[in-house]
PLY file of the C-alpha trace (Angstrom):
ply
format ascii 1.0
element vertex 103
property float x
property float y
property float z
element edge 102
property int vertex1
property int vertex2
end_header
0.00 0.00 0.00
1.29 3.54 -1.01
2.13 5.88 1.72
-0.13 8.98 1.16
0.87 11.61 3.79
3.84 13.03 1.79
1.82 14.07 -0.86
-1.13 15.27 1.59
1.49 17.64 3.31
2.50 18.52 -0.44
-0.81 19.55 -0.99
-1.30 21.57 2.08
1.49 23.52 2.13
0.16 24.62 -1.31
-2.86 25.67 -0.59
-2.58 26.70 3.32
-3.51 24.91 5.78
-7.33 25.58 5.50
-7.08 26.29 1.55
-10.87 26.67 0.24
-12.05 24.56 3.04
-12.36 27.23 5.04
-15.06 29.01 3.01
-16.55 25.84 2.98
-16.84 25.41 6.56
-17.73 28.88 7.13
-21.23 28.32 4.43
-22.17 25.37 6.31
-21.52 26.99 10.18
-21.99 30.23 9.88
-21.16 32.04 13.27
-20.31 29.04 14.24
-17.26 28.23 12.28
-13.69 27.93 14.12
-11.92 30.96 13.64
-8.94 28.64 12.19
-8.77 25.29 10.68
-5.68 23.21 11.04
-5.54 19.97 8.63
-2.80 16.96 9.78
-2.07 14.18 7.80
-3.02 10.73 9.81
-5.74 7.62 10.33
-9.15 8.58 9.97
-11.54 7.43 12.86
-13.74 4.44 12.31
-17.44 5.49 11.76
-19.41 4.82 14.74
-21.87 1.61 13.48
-25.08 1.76 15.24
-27.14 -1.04 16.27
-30.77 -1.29 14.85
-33.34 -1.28 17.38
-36.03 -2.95 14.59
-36.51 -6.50 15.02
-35.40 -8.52 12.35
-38.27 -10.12 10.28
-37.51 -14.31 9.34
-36.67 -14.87 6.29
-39.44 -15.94 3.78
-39.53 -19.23 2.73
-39.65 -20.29 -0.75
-42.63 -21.89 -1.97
-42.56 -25.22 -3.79
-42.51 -23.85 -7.26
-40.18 -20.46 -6.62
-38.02 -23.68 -4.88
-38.09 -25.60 -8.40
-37.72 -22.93 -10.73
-34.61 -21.77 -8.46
-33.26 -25.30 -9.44
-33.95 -25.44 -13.00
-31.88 -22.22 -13.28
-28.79 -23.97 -11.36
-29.32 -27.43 -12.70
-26.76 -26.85 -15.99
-23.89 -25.98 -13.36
-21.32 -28.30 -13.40
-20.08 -27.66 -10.15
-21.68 -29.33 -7.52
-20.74 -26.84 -4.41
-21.28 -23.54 -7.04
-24.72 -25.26 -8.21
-25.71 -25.65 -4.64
-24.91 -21.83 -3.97
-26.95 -20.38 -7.03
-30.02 -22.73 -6.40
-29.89 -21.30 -2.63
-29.47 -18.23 -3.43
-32.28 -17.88 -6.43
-34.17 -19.47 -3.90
-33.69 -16.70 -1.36
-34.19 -13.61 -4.16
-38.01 -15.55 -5.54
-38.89 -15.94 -1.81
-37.74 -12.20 -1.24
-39.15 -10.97 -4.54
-42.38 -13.02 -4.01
-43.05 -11.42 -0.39
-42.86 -7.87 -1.05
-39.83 -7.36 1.78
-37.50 -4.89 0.66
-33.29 -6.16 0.47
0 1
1 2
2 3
3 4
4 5
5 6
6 7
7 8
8 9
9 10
10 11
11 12
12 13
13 14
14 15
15 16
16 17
17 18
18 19
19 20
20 21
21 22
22 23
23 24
24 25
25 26
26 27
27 28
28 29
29 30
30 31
31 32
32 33
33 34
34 35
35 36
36 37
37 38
38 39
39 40
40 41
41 42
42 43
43 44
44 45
45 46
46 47
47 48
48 49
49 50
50 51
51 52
52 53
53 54
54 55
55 56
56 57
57 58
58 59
59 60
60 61
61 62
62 63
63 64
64 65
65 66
66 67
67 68
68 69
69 70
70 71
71 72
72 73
73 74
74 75
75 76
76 77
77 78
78 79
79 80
80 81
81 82
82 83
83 84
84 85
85 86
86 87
87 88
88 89
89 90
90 91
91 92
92 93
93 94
94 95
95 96
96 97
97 98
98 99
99 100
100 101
101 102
């Protein structure tokens, strides 16, 4: 992986250290905009991941003829594991498609 923070203290000495961000910062604050920015090269903080607080619905299950047409459509696979992955899964997407629940 290429090392990035040479070029990112390239690019900052160029421009300043707040360069046009901080007229972009200043539109979106207002008032409330830091007086100064100051920009250092360095990891990025994860994103926080939040939890969902809706219950998750089961899974639909396929009916006997979404379950049949999902193995016609894997039945020319040669591959016994891959064939077994494409019928479950194209039995999944008619079970999903066929019950109105959103991906």
């Amino acid at each position: 992986m290429e090392r990035i923070g040479d070029a990112v203290r390239q690019e900052l000495r160029r421009f300043g250290s707040a360069g046009v961000m901080a007229d972009v910062v200043e539109a979106a604050l207002g008032k409330a905009a830091p007086k100064r920015l100051r920009f250092a090269p360095g990891p990025l903080p994860e994103p926080a991941v939040e939890a969902s607080t809706a219950a998750a619905e089961p899974l639909p299950e396929a009916t006997l003829e979404q379950a049949r047409e999902a193995h016609a459509w894997a039945a020319e696979i040669d591959s016994e594991e891959l064939r077994k992955t494409v019928e479950k899964a194209a039995r999944a997407s008619l079970a999903r498609a066929g019950s109105g629940r959103s991906i």
